[in-house]
KETOR-520463 format. One line per 3 residues: their letters; for each residue x, y, z of C-alpha. Coordinates in steps of 0.05 Angstrom, whole numbers, plus 32768, in hexadecimal, padded with zeros to 4 digits. Last residue first. Example, Ala and Ser with C-alpha at 12.3 -4.5 7.8 and 13.67 -1.06 7.14 Angstrom:
<rs>
SA	8111:7FEB:808F  80F6:7FA6:809C;
</rs>
This chain:
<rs>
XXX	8037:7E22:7E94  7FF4:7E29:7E5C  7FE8:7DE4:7E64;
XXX	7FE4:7DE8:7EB4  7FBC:7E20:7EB2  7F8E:7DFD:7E82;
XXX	7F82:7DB6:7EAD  7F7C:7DE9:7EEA  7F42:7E02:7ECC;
XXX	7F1C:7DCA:7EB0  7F27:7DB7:7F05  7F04:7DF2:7F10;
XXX	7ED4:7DE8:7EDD  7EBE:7DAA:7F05  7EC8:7DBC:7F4C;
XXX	7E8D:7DEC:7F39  7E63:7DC7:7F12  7E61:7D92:7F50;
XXX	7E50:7DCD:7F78  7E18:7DE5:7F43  7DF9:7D9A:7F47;
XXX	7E03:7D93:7F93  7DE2:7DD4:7F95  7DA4:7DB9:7F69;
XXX	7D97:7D7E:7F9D  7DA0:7DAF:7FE3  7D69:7DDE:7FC8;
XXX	7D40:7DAC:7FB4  7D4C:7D80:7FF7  7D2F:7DCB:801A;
XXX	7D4C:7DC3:806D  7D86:7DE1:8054  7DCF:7DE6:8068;
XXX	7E0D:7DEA:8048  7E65:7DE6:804B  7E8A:7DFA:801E;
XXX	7EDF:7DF5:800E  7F06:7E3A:7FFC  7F32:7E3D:7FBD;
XXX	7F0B:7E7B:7FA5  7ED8:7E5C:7F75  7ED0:7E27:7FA9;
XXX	7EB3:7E6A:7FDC  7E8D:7E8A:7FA9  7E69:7E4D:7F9A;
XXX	7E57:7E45:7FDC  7E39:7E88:7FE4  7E12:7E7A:7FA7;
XXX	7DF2:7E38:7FBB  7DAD:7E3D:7FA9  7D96:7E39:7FEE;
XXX	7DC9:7E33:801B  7DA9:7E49:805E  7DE9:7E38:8093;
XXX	7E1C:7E4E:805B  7E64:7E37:8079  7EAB:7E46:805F;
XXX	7EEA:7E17:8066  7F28:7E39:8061  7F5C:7E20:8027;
XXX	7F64:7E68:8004  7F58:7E93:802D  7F21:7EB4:8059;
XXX	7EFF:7EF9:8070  7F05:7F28:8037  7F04:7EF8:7FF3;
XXX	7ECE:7ECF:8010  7EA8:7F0D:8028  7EA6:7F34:7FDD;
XXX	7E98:7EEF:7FC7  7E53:7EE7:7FE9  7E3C:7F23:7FC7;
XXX	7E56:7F0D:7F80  7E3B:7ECD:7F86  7DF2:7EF0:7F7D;
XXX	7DB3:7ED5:7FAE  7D7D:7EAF:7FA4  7D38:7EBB:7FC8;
XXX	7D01:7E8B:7FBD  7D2A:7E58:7F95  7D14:7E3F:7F4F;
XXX	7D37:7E07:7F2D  7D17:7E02:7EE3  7D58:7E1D:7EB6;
XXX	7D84:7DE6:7EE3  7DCD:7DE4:7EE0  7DCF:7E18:7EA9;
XXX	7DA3:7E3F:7EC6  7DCD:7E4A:7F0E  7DE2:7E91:7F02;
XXX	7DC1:7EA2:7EC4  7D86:7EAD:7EF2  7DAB:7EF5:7F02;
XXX	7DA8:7F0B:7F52  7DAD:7F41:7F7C  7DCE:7F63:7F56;
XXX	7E11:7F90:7F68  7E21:7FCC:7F94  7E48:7FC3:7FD0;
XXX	7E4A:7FF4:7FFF  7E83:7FE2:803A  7EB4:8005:800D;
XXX	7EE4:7FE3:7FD9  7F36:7FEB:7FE4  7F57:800C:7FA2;
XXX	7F77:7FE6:7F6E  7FAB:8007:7F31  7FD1:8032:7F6F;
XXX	7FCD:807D:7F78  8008:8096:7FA3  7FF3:80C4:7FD3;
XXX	8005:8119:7FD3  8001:8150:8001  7FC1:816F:801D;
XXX	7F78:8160:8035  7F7E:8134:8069  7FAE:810B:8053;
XXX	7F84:80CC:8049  7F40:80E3:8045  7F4F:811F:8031;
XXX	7F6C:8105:7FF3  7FB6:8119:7FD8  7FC1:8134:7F9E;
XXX	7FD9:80F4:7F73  801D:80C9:7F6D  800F:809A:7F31;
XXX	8012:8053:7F3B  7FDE:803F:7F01  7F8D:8036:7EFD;
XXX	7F79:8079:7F11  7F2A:806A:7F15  7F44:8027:7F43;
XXX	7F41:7FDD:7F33  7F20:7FBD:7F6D  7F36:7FA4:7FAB;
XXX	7F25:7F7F:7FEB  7F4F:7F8A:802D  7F5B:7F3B:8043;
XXX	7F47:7F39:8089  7F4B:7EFF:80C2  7F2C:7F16:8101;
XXX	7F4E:7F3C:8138  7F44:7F14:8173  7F08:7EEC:8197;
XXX	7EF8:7F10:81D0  7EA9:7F14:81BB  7EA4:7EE6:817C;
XXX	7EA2:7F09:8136  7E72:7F2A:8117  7E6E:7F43:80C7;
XXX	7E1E:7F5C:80B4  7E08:7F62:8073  7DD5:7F98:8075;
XXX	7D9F:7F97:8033  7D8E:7FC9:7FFD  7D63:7FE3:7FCE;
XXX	7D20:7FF5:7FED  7CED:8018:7FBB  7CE7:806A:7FF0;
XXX	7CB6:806B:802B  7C6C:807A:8035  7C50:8043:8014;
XXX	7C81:8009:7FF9  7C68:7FCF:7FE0  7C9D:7FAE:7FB7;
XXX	7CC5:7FB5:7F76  7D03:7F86:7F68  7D3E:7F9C:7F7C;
XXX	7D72:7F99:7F3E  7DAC:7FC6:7F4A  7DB2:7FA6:7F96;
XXX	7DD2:7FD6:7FC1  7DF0:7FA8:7FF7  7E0D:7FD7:8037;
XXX	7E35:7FBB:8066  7E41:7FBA:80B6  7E7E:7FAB:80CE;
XXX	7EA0:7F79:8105  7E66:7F7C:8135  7E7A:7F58:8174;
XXX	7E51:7F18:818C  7E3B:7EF1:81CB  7DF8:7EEB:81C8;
XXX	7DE9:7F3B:81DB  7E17:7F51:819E  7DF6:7F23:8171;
XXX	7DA0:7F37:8187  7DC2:7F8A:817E  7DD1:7F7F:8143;
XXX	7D95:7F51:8132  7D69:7F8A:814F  7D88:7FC0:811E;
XXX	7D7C:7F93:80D8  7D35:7F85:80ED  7D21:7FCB:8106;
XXX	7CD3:7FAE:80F8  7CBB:7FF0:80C8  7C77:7FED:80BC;
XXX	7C3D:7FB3:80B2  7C6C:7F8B:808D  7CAF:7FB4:807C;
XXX	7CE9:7F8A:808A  7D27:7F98:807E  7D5E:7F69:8068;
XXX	7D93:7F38:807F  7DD4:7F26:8065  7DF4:7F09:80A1;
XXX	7E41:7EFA:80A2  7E63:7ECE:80DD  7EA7:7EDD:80E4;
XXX	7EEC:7EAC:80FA  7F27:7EC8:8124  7F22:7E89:8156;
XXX	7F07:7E54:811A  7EC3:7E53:811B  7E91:7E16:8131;
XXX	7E90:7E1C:817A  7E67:7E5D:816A  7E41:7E3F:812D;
XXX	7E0C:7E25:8160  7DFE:7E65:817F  7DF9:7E83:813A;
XXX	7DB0:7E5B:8130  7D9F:7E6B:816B  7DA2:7EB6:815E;
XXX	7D76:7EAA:8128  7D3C:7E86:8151  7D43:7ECB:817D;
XXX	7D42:7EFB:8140  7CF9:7EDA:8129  7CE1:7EDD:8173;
XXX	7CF1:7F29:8173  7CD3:7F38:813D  7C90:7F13:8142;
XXX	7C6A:7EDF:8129  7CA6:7EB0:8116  7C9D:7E9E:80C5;
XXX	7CE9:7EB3:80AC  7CF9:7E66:80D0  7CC3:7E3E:80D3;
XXX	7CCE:7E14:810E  7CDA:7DD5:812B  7CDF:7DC2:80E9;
XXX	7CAA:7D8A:80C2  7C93:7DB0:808B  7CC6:7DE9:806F;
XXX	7CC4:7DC8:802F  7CC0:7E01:800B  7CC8:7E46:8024;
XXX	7C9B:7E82:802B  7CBD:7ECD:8020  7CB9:7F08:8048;
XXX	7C9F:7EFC:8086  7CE6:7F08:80A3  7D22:7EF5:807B;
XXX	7D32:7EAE:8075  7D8B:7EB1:8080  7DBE:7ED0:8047;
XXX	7DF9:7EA8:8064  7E40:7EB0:8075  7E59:7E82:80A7;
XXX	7EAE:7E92:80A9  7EF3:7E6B:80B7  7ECC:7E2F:80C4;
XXX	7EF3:7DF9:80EA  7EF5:7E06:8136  7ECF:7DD2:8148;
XXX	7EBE:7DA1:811B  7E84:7D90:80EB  7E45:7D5F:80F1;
XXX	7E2D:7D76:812F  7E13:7DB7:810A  7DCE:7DAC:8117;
XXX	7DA7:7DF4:811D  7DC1:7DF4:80D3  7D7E:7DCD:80CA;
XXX	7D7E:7D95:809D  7D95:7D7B:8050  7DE2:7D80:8065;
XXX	7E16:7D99:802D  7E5E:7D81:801F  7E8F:7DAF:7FF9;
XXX	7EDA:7D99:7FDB  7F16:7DBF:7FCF  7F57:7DBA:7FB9;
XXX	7F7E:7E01:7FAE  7F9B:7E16:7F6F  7F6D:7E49:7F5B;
XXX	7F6B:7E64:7F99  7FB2:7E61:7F9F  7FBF:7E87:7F64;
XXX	7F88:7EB8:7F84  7FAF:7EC3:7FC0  7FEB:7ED3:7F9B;
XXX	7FCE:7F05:7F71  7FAA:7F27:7FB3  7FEA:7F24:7FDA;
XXX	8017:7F47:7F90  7FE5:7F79:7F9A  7FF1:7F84:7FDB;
XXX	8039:7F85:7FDC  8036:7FB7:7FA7  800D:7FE8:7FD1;
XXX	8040:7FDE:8007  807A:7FF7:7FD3  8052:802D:7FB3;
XXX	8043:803B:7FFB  808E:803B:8000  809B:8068:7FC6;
XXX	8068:80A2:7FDF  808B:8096:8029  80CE:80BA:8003;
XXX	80BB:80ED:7FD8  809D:810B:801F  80DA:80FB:8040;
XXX	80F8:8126:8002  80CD:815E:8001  808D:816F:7FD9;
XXX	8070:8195:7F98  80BD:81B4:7F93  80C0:81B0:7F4D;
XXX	80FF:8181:7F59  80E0:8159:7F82  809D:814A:7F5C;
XXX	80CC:813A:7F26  80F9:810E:7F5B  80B4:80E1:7F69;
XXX	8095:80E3:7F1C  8063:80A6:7F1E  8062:809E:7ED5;
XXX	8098:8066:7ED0  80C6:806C:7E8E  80F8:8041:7EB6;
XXX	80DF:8030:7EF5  8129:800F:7F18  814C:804C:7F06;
XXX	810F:8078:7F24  8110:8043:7F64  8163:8051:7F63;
XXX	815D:809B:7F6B  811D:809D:7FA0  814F:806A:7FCB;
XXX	818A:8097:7FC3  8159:80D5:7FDA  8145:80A7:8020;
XXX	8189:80A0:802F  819C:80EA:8025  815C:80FC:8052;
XXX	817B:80D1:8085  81CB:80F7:8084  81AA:813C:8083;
XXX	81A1:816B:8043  81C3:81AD:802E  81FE:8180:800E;
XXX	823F:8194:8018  8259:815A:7FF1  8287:814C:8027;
XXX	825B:8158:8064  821B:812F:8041  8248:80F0:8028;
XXX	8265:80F0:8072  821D:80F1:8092  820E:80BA:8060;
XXX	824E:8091:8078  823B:8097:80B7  8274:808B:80E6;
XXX	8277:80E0:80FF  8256:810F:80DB  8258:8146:8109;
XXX	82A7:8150:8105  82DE:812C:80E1  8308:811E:810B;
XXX	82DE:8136:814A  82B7:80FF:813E  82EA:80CF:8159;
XXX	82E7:808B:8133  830B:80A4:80F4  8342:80A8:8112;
XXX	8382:80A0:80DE  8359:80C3:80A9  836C:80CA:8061;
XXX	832A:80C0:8046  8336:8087:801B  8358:806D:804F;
XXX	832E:806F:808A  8302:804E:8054  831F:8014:804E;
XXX	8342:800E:8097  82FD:7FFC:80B0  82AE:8016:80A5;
XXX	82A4:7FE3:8065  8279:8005:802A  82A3:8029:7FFF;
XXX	82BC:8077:800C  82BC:8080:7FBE  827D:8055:7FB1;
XXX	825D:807C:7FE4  8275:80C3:7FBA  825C:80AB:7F7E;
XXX	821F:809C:7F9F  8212:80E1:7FC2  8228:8104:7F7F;
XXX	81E9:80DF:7F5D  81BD:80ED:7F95  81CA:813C:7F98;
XXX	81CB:813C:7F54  8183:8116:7F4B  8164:8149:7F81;
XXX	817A:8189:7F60  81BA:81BC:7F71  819E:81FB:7F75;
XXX	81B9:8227:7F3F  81FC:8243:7F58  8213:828C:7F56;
XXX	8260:8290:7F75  827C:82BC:7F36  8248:82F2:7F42;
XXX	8257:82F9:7F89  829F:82FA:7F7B  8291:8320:7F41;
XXX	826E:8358:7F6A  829D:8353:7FA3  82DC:8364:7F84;
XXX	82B9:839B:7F55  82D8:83D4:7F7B  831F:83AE:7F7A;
XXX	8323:83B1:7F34  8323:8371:7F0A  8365:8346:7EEA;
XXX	8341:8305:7EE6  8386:82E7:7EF6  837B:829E:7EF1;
XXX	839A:826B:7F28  83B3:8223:7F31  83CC:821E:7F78;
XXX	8414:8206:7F86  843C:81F0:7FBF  840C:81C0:7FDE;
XXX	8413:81BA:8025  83C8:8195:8031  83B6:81D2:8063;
XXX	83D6:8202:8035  83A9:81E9:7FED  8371:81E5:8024;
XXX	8374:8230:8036  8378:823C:7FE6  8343:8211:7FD8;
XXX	8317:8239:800D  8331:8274:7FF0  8312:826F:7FAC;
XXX	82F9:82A8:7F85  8325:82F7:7F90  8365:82D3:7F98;
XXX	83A3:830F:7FA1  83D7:82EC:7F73  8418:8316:7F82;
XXX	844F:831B:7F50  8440:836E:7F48  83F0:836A:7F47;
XXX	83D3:8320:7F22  8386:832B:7F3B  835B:82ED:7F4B;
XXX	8333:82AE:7F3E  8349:8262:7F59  834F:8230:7F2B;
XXX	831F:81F4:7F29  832D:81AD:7F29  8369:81AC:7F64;
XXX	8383:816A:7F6B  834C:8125:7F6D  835C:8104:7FAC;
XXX	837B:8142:7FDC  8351:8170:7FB1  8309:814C:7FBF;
XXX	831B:813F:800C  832D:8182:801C  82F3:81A0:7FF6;
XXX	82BE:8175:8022  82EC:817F:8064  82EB:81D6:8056;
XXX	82AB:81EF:8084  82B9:823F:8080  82E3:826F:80A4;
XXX	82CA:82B4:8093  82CC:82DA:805E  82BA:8329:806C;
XXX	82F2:8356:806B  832B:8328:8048  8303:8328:8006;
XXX	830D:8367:7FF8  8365:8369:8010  835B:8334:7FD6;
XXX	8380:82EC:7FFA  83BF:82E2:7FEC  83F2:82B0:7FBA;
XXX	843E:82B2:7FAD  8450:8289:7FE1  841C:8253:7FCA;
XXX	8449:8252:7F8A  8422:8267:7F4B  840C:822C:7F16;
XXX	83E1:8259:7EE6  83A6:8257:7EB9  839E:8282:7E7A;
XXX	83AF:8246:7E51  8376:8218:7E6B  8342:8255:7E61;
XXX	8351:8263:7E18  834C:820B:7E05  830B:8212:7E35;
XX	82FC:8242:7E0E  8308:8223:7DCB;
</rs>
């Protein structure tokens, strides 16, 4: 019914017959017009202009840019509405009349499309028709904005953002119409002003990059699972490796003798009994030639990992620190340094000092040799969706936001047991081994340092749990061990292994 009033209270009056309010005359002044050009030459005039009707004469109170355009395009008429107000409340309505909410984020970008789709995508004769422009090369034309069609989009829309921040608000529109229902909230947090558009905008590419590396892990577990592999083990000394190439282990991880800590079997017969040395120093020497031999072994960006412990026999020996410093001075470069937390240390001797509960793993790679190969290991994170969060300190120092992802990277502490017998009892409840070791430590470094298809090397294999970890994750084994017990239950929990993988493989392929 208004609208109905409104419609016949508007007028068609000549152009001739149209001013501008003596009021408003004193302070316009000449104003950016191309963006209101261009919407009345290709849509007419949508909106009347406001004024007083005195003696014939429309004086326009609201709306002289439309009338300055109505004379620039030579229209005759101008559709106007006599608001019939005295001239001492000119300016009041006018300002009144003008009041705009602020124009939000999703309007901007819905008005910017519209008005792409409009112009089209080609930069020839197409759109120097649409537009009505005969030069469209020379900026002066159509001023700043120049070829760029988002420049253009921003000049006639009149929008209080630049041509690149446009861009980047069009892509925030179409990932919220791509995320239906999402709870990540990007043009929300716009809106309420918790950050700015480029702002809006990195939040949805490390959505993006986080993405990628999820969908890297999934991937490189399919092919774990799918990969063939195979394991041979050697009953001697990993001082012999003659009996592999060069260049073909991606990684030696091993959890070596530690130092007068535990007594082996079968140990009779070595050059040496290695844990056993008399000192320190000559117990980190016969280690470092072990590693000299795995040298030519590695591939070029290939690690060598060392899970060795303290010792505490007559005092602290600086174990961990000296084999540091032993692999730097032969020819190595620490890569990292880790922490194992085992939940389930058993109890020791220890006067004057606190129950020891953990052990350094050690990453080194040769000197010169290259960045090494690194997969960044996750686990499912406290948030557990893509949710943008306050940001940490860590990452922004304290302020803005990050985007939360379902997996967050692991640190270098790793807490888990050290070992469970469950582990290897159903291959053989009576096997015993000195000093066993979890899968789950050795697969933290499998995941992290190889893929799927490398060949992986445990120069002490003892029960076999790095191994296993490594044909568990589509990576082939290779072992050591001077200890034929040791070496005669592994090939039983390798052959296990390949075993239930292939059961595996038989169900993924039933279930495709």
């Amino acid at each position: 019914m208004v609208q109905s009033y409104l419609e016949k209270q508007v007028q068609e009056l000549s152009i001739e017959d149209i001013q501008i309010h003596p009021e408003v005359l004193k302070f316009i002044k000449p104003k950016k017009m191309d963006h209101i050009e261009y919407t009345m030459k290709r849509f007419g005039q949508q909106m009347p202009v406001l004024g007083n009707m005195v003696d014939g004469t429309f004086f326009i109170t609201d709306g002289v840019v439309r009338y300055e355009v109505a004379k620039k395009l030579g229209l005759e008429t101008l559709k106007c509405l006599d608001i019939n107000i005295h001239n001492e409340d000119v300016i009041r309505v006018r300002m009144t009349s003008n009041q705009r909410t602020k124009m939000s984020y999703i309007e901007m970008a819905s008005y910017a499309e519209h008005t792409l789709g409009i112009i089209g995508t080609s930069q020839g004769k197409q759109r120097n028709d649409l537009l009505g422009m005969e030069i469209f090369e020379e900026d002066e034309n159509f001023g700043l904005p120049g070829k760029d069609r988002y420049e253009l989009t921003c000049h006639l829309l009149d929008l209080p953002v630049k041509a690149s921040t446009l861009r980047k608000l069009i892509e925030i529109k179409r990932f919220e119409e791509e995320n239906p229902g999402n709870k990540i909230g990007i043009l929300k947090g716009l809106d309420e002003g918790i950050y700015k558009v480029d702002k809006a905008f990195q939040l949805i590419k490390e959505k993006q990059k986080k993405e990628l590396e999820l969908g890297e892990i999934i991937q490189r577990t399919r092919e774990g699972r799918a990969a063939d592999v195979s394991y041979r083990l050697f009953n001697k000394s990993s001082l012999d490796l003659s009996d592999i190439s060069d260049n073909s282990v991606r990684m030696f991880i091993q959890s070596p003798p530690f130092y007068q800590l535990r007594q082996y079997r079968n140990q009779t017969g070595c050059e040496f009994i290695h844990g056993q040395e008399g000192t320190v120093k000559e117990y980190i020497d016969n280690e470092m030639r072990f590693y000299e031999g795995a040298k030519k072994k590695l591939l070029p960006n290939g690690v060598l990992v060392v899970m060795i412990g303290e010792t505490y026999r007559g005092g602290y020996q600086g174990v961990c620190t000296k084999m540091e410093v032993a692999l730097e001075e032969n020819g190595w470069e620490i890569v990292d340094v880790n922490i194992f937390a085992k939940t389930n240390q058993k109890a020791a001797p220890h006067e004057g000092r606190f129950l020891n509960s953990y052990e350094r793993i050690i990453v080194a790679k040769l000197k010169g040799a290259g960045t090494v190969l690194f997969n960044d290991v996750k686990r499912p994170s406290s948030i557990g969706e893509f949710k943008v969060i306050p940001g940490s300190s860590r990452v922004t120092g304290g302020c803005g936001n990050s985007m939360a992802s379902p997996i967050s990277s692991i640190t270098n502490v790793l807490t888990t047991s050290v070992f469970q017998k469950s582990e290897y009892s159903k291959i053989d409840d009576d096997f015993y081994h000195q000093a066993p070791t979890s899968v789950d430590i050795y697969s933290v470094f499998v995941e992290a340092y190889s893929n799927p298809g490398d060949t992986i090397g445990d120069m002490f294999v003892g029960t076999g749990s790095g191994l296993v970890s490594a044909l568990e994750r589509g990576r082939s084994g290779l072992g050591w061990d001077v200890d034929i017990e040791s070496i005669e239950f592994c090939t039983d929990r390798l052959d296990n292994c390949l075993k239930e993988r292939e059961q595996a493989k038989i169900g993924l392929s039933i279930a495709a």
